[in-house]
ROLUM-810037 format. One record per residue (C-alpha): x negated, y, z; residue in three letters; residue number from 1. Coordinates in steps of 0.05 Angstrom, whole numbers, plus 5000, padded with zeros to 4 digits. Layout:
<mimars>
+------+------+------+-----+-----+
:   px :   py :   pz :   r :   k :
+------+------+------+-----+-----+
:    X :    Y :    Z : ALA : NUM :
...
+------+------+------+-----+-----+
</mimars>
This chain:
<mimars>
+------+------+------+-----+-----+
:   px :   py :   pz :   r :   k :
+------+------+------+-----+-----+
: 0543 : 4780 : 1166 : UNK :   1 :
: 0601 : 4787 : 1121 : UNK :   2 :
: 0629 : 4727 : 1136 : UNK :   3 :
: 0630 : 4738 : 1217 : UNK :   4 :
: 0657 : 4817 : 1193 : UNK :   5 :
: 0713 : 4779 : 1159 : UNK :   6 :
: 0722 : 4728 : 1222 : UNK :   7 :
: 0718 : 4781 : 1264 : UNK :   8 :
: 0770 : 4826 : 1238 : UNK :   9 :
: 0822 : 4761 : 1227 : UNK :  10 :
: 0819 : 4757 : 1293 : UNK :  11 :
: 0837 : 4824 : 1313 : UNK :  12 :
: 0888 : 4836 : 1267 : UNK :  13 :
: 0918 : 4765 : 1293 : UNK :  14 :
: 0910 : 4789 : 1360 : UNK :  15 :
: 0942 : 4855 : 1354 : UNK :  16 :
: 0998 : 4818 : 1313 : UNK :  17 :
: 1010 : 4773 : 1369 : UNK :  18 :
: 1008 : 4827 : 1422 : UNK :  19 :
: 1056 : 4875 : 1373 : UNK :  20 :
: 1109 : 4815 : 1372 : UNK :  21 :
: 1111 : 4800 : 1447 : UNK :  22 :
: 1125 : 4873 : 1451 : UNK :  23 :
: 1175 : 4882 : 1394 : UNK :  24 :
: 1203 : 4816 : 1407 : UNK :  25 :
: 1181 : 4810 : 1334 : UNK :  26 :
: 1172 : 4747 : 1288 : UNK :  27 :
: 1139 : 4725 : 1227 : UNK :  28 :
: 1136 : 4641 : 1197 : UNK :  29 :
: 1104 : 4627 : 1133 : UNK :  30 :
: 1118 : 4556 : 1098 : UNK :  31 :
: 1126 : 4523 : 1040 : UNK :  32 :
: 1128 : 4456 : 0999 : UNK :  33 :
: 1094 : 4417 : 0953 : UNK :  34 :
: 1146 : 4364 : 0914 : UNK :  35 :
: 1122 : 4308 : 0868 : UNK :  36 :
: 1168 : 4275 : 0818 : UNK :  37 :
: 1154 : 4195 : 0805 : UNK :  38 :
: 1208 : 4176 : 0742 : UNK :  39 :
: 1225 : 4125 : 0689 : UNK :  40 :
: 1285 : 4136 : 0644 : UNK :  41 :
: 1329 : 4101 : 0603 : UNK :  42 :
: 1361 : 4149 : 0547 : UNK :  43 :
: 1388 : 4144 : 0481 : UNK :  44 :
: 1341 : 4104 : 0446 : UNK :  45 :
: 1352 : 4043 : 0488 : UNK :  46 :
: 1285 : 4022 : 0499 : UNK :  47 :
: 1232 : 4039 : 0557 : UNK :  48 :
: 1168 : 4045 : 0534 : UNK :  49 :
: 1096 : 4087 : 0567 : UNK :  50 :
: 1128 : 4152 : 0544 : UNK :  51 :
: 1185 : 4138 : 0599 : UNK :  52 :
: 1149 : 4132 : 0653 : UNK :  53 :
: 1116 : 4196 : 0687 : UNK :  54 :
: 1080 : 4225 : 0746 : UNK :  55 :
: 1092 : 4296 : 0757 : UNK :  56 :
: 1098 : 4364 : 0796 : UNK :  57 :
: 1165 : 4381 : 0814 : UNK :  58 :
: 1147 : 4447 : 0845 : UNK :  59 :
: 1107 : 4480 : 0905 : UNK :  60 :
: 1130 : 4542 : 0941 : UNK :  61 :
: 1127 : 4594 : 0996 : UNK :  62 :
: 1177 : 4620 : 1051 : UNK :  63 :
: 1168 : 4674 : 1092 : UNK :  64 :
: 1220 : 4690 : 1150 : UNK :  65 :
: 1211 : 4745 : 1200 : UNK :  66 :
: 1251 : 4797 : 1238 : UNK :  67 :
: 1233 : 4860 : 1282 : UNK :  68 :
: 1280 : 4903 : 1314 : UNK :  69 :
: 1344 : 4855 : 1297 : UNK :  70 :
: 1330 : 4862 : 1222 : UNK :  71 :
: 1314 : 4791 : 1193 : UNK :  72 :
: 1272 : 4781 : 1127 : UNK :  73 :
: 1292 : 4713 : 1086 : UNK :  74 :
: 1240 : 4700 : 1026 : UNK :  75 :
: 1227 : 4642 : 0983 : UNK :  76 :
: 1190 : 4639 : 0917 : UNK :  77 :
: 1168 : 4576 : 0874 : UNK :  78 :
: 1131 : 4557 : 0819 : UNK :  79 :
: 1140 : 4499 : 0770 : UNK :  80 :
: 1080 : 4481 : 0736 : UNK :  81 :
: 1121 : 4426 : 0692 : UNK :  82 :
: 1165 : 4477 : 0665 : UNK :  83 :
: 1111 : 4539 : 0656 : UNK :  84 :
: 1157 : 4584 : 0701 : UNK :  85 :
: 1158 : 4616 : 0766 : UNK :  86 :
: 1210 : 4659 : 0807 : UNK :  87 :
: 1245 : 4680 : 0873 : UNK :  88 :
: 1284 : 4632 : 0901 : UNK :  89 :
: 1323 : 4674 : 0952 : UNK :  90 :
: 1306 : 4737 : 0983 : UNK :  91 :
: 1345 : 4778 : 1028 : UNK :  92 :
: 1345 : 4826 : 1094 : UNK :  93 :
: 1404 : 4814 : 1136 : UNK :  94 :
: 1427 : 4843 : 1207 : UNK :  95 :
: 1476 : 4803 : 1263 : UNK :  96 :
: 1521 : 4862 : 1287 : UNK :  97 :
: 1546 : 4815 : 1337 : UNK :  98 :
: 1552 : 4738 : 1344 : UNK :  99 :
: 1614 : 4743 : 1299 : UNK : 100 :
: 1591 : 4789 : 1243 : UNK : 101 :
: 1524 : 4788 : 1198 : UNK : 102 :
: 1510 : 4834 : 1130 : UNK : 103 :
: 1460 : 4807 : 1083 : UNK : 104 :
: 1427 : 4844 : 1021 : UNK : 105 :
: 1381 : 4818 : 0975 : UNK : 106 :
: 1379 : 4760 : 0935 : UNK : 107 :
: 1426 : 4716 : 0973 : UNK : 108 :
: 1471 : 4645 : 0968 : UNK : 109 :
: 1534 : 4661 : 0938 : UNK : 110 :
: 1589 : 4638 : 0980 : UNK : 111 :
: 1629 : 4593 : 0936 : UNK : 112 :
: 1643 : 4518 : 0952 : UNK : 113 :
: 1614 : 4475 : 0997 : UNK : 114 :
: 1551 : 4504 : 1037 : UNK : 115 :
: 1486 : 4501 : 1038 : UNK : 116 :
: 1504 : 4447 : 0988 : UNK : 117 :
: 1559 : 4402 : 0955 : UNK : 118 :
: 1506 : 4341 : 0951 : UNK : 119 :
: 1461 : 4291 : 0988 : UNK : 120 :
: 1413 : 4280 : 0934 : UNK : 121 :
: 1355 : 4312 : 0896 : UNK : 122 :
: 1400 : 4323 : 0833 : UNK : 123 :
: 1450 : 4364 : 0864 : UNK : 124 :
: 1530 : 4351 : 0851 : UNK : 125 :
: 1559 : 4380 : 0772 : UNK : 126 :
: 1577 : 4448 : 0797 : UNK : 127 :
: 1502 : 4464 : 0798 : UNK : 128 :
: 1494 : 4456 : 0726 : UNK : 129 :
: 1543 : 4519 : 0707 : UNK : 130 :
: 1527 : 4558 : 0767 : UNK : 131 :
: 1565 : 4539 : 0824 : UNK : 132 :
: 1529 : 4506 : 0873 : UNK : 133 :
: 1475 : 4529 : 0912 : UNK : 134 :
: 1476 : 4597 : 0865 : UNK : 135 :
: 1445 : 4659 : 0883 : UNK : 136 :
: 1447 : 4732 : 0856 : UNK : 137 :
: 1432 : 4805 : 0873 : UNK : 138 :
: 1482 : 4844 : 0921 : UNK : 139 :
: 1510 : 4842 : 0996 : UNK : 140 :
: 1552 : 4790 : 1026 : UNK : 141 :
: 1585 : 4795 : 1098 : UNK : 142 :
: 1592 : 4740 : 1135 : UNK : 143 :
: 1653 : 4735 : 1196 : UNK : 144 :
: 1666 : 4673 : 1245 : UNK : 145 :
: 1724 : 4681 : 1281 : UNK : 146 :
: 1743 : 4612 : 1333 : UNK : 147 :
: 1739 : 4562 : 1283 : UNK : 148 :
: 1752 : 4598 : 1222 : UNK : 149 :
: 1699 : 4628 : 1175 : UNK : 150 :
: 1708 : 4689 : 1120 : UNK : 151 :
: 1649 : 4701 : 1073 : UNK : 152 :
: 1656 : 4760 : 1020 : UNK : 153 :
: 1605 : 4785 : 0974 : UNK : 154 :
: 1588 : 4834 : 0921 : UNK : 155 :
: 1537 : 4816 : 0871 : UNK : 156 :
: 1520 : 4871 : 0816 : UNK : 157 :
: 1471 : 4814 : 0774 : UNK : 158 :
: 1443 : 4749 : 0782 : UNK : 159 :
: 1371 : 4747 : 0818 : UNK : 160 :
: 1314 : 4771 : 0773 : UNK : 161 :
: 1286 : 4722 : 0726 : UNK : 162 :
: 1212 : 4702 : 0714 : UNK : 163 :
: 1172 : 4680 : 0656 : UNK : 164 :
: 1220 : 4635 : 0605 : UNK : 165 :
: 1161 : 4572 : 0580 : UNK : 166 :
: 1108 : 4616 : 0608 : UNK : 167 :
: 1129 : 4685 : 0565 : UNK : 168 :
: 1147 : 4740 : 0607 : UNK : 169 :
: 1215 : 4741 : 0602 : UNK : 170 :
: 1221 : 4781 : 0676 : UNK : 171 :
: 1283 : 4822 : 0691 : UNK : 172 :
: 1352 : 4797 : 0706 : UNK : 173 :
: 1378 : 4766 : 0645 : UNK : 174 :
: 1330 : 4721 : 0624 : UNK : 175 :
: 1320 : 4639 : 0639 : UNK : 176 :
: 1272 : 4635 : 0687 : UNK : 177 :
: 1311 : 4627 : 0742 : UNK : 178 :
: 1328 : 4583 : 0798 : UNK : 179 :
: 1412 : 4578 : 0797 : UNK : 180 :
: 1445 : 4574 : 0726 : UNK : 181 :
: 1463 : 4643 : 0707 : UNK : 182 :
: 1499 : 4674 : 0635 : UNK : 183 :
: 1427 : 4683 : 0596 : UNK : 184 :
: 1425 : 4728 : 0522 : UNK : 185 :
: 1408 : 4666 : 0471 : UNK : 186 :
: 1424 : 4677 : 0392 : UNK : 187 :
: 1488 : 4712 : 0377 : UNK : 188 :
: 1507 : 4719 : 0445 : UNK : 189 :
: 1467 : 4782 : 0488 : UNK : 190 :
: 1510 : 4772 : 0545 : UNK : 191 :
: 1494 : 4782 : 0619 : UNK : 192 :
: 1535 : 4770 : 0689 : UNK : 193 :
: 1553 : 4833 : 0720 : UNK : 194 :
: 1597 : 4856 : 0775 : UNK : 195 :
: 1618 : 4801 : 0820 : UNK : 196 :
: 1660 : 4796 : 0869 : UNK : 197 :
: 1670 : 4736 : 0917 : UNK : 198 :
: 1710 : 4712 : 0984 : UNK : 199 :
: 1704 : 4644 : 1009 : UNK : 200 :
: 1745 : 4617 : 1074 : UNK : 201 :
: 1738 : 4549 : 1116 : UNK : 202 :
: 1776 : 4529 : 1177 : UNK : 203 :
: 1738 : 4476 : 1222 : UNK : 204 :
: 1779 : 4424 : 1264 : UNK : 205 :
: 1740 : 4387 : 1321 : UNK : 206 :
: 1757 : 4315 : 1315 : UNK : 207 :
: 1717 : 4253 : 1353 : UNK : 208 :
: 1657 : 4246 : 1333 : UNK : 209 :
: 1662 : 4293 : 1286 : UNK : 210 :
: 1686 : 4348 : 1245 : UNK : 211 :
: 1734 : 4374 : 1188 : UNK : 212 :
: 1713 : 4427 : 1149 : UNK : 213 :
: 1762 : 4446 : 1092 : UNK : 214 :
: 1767 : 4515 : 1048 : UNK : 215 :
: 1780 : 4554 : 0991 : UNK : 216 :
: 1737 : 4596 : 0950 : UNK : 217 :
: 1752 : 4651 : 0890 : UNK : 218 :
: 1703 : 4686 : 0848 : UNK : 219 :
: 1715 : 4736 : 0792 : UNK : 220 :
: 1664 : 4778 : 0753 : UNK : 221 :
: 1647 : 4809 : 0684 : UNK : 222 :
: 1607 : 4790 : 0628 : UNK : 223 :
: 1572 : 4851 : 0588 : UNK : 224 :
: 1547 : 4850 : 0515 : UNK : 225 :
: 1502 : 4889 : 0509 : UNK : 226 :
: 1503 : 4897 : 0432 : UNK : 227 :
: 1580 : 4913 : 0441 : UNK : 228 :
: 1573 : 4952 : 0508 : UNK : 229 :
: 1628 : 4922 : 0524 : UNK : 230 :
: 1662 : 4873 : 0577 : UNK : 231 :
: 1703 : 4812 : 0588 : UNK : 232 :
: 1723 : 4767 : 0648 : UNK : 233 :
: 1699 : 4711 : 0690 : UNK : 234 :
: 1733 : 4669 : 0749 : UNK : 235 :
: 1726 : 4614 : 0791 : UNK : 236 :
: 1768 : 4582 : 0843 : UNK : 237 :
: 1753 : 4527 : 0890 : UNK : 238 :
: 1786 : 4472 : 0936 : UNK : 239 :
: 1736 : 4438 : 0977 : UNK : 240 :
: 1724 : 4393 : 1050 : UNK : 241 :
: 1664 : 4374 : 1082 : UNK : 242 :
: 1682 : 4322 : 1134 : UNK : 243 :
: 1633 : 4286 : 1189 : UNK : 244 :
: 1645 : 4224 : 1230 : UNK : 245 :
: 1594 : 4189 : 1262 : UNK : 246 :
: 1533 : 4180 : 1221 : UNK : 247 :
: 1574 : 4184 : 1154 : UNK : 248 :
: 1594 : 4254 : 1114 : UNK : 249 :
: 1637 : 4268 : 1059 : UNK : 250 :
: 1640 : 4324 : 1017 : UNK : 251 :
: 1697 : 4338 : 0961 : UNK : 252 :
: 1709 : 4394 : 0913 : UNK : 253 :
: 1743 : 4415 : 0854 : UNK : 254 :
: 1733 : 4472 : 0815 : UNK : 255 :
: 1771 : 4507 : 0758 : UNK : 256 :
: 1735 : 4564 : 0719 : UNK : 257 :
: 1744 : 4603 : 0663 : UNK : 258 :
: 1705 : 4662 : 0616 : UNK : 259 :
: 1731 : 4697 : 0562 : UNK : 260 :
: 1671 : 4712 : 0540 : UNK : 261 :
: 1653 : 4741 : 0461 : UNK : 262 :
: 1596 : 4739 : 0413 : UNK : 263 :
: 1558 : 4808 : 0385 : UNK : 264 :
: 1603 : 4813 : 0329 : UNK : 265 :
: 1666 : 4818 : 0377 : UNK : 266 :
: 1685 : 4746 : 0365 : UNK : 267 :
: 1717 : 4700 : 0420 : UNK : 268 :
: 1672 : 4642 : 0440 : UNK : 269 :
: 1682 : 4565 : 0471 : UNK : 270 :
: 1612 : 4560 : 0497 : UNK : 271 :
: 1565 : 4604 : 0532 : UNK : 272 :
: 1487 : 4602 : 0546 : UNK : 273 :
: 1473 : 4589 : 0612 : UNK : 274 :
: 1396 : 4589 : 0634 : UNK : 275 :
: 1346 : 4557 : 0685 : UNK : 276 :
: 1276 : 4532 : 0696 : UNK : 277 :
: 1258 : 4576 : 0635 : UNK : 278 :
: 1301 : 4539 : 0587 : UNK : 279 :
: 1383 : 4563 : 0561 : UNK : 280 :
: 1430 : 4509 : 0543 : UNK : 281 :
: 1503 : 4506 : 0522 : UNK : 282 :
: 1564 : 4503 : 0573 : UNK : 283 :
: 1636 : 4504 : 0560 : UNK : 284 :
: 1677 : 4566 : 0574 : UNK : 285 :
: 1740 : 4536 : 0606 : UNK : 286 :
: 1723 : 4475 : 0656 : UNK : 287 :
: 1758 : 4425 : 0717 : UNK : 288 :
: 1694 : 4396 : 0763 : UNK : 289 :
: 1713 : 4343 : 0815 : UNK : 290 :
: 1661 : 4317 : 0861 : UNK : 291 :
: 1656 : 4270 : 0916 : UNK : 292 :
: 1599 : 4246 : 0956 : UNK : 293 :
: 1590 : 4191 : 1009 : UNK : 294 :
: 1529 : 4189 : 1058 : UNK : 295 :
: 1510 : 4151 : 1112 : UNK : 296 :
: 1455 : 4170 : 1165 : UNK : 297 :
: 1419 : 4113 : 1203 : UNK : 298 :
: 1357 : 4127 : 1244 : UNK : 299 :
: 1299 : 4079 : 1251 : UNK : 300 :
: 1231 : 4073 : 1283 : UNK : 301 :
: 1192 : 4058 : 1231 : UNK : 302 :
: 1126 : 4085 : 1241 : UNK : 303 :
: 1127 : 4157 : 1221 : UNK : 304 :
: 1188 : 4136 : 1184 : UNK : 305 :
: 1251 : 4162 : 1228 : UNK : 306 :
: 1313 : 4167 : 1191 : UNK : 307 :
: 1344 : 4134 : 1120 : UNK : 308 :
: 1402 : 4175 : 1091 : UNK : 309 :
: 1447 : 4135 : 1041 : UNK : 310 :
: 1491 : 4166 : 0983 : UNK : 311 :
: 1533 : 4157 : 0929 : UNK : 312 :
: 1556 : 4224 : 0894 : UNK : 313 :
: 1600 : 4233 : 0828 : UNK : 314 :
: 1619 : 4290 : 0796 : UNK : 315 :
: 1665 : 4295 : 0732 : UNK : 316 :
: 1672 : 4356 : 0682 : UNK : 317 :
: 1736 : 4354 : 0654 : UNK : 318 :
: 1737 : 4404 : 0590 : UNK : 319 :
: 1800 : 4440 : 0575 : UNK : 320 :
: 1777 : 4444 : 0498 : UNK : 321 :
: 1805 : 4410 : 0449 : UNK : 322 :
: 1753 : 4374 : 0406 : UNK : 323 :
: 1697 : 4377 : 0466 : UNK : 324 :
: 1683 : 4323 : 0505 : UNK : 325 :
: 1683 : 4306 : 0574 : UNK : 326 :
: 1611 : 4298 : 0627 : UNK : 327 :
: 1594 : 4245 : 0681 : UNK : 328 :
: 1548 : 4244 : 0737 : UNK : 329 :
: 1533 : 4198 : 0784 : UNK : 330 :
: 1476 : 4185 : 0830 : UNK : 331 :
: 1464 : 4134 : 0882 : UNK : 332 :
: 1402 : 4135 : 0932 : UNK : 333 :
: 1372 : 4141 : 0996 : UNK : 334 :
: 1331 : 4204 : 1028 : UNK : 335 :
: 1268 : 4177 : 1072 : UNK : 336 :
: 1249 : 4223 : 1125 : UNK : 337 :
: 1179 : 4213 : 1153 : UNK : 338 :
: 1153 : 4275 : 1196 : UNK : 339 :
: 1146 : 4329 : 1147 : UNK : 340 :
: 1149 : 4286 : 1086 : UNK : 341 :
: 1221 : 4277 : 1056 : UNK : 342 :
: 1231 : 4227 : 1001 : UNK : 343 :
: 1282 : 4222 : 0949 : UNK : 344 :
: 1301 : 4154 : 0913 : UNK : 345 :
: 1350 : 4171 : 0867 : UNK : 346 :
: 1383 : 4117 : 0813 : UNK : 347 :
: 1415 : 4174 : 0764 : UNK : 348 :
: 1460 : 4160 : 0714 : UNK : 349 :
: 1504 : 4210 : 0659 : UNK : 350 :
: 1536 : 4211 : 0600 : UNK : 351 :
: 1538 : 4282 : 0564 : UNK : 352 :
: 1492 : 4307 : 0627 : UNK : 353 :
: 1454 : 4355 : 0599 : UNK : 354 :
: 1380 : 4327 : 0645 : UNK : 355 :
: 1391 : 4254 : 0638 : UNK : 356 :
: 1387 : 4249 : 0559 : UNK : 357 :
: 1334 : 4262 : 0504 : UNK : 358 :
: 1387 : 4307 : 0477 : UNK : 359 :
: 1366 : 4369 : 0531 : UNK : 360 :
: 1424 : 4411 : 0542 : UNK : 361 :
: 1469 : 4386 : 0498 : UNK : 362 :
: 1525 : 4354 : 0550 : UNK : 363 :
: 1558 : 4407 : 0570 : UNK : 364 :
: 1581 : 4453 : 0514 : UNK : 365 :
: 1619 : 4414 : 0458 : UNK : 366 :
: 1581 : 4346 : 0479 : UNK : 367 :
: 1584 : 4279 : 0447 : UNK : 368 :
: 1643 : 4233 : 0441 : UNK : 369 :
: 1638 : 4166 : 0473 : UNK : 370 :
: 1569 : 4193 : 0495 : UNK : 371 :
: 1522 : 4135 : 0524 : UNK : 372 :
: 1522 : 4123 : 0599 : UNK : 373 :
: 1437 : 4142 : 0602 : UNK : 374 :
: 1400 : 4129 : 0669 : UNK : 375 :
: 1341 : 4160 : 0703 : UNK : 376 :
: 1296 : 4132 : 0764 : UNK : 377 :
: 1274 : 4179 : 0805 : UNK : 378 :
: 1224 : 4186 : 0866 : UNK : 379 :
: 1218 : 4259 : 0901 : UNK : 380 :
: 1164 : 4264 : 0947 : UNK : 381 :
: 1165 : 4328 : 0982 : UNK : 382 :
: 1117 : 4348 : 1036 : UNK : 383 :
: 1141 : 4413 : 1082 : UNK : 384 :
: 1119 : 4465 : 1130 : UNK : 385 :
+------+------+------+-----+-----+
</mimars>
């Protein structure tokens, strides 16, 4: 009886659902994904042995999208078993005023560099390991498209709120359970991103077969100690393109940043702590990032198998430091696309990368001088709906 009670009342409640959206020209989706990591690495040690070879979660989650009366909900939330951590991905409300003009408030993409990304492949391009690619924090950002031009400005009081750090709770908005790499409090440093301010513009140019997308992007911001109660400064600037022609794309960036940022005893620092997937590492304060990626687009009939997507992105960290030494990235792949399985196969190779080595997070602060080129195979199987 309790079960047909239970049926019973699904069904209404579907029902009415359905009948309140036809009304309200209403909406609701839920989805998600479930990714699976297949790797074998090749790191400092030189040798491969059991130990380097692994089958793993990379991470499941949840989206919810839905709108009534012109207000639109955007939610995502995920969990990563491997790393003990969980946390919102994205999460925002936003409104179209018009076909030109949109608001958006929540936790939402910051507009900086090339969007929704600056890479083909699973490992994203260099920018994403200090926080500029892909990032997203807690504010408002307007969006205007005018012809073929586009003007994105945001205010973000503080990065998106973290979840549990290695499976402590940890939750708030400073800590390292995070998606995007934020400023995290680690050791002497209790600093925190605060007060952001960004404005991002591309101009689009219709060419055969094709497109040319180029901009520019600036980001400033404060950093707060909270010991001190006091802050410093933070900027970023941004040249980027994101060209198509045919079945190939080609995006290019580079970014200079800086932060003045200071320890709790009022000192001036080189490196920061910068935090994600539960775990802080070391970044340097005053950095040039160049990227470029290559990918090609070919569509078969393969079975469920219905597209192959080739790549070959590169990015370069160029420290302006003296005694710290310079990153590499490089990955070369393909993505598989089968119905609603997508699958990464990723050849990844750094040197002072702060993933690919058994040295975790040590790359991008003062690094390692002549640092060995280290390489990691990896196979991302991703089923979504």
């Amino acid at each position: 009886m309790k079960n047909l009670s239970l049926l019973a009342t699904t069904f209404l409640l579907f029902f009415s659902t359905f009948t309140f959206a036809q009304e309200d020209e209403s909406s609701l989706s839920v989805g998600g994904a479930v990714r699976y990591n297949v790797l074998l690495t090749d790191y400092e040690d030189g040798t491969i042995n059991n130990e380097d070879a692994q089958f793993t979660w990379d991470t499941w989650r949840l989206n919810v999208n839905a709108e009534k009366n012109g207000i639109k909900l955007n939610f995502e939330y995920r969990f990563y078993p491997t790393f003990n951590t969980h946390f919102v991905k994205q999460g925002w409300l936003g409104y179209d005023f018009n076909e030109k003009n949109n608001l958006q408030i929540g936790v939402t993409q910051v507009p900086f560099g090339n969007l929704q990304y600056n890479s083909h492949n699973w490992w994203f391009q260099g920018p994403y390991y200090v926080g500029l690619e892909d990032d997203h924090d807690m504010g408002f950002k307007y969006t205007h498209t005018a012809e073929n031009w586009d003007l994105m400005a945001a205010y973000f009081f503080q990065p998106e709120p973290a979840g549990p750090a290695g499976g402590s709770g940890s939750f708030g908005f400073g800590g390292s359970g995070r998606y995007s790499y934020d400023i995290v409090p680690a050791g002497n440093q209790t600093n925190y991103e605060r007060n952001q301010l960004n404005l991002r513009v591309t101009r689009t140019i219709d060419i055969e077969q094709g497109s040319i997308e180029f901009g520019a992007s600036g980001e400033v911001g404060q950093i707060w100690n909270q010991p001190l109660d006091e802050t410093s400064s933070r900027y970023a600037l941004a040249a980027h393109t994101d060209i198509d022609y045919g079945n190939w794309n080609f995006k290019g960036q580079f970014i200079n940043y800086g932060m003045d940022a200071q320890n709790n005893s009022g000192q001036s620092v080189d490196i920061v702590n910068m935090g994600a997937y539960g775990t802080p590492y070391s970044v340097a304060t005053d950095m040039n990032i160049y990227s470029a990626g290559l990918s090609y687009s070919y569509d078969v009939d393969w079975g469920p198998i219905t597209n192959l997507n080739f790549y070959n992105d590169y990015s370069y960290f160029q420290k302006n430091i003296d005694g710290f030494y310079d990153a590499h990235q490089h990955v070369v792949g393909f993505l598989l696309s089968a119905g609603n399985v997508y699958t990464y196969f990723d050849i990844a190779r750094g040197s002072n990368q702060p993933w690919i080595t058994d040295n975790f997070g040590t790359g991008l602060g003062q690094g390692v001088n002549d640092a060995r080129w280290n390489t990691r195979f990896n196979i991302n199987i991703g089923y979504y709906f």
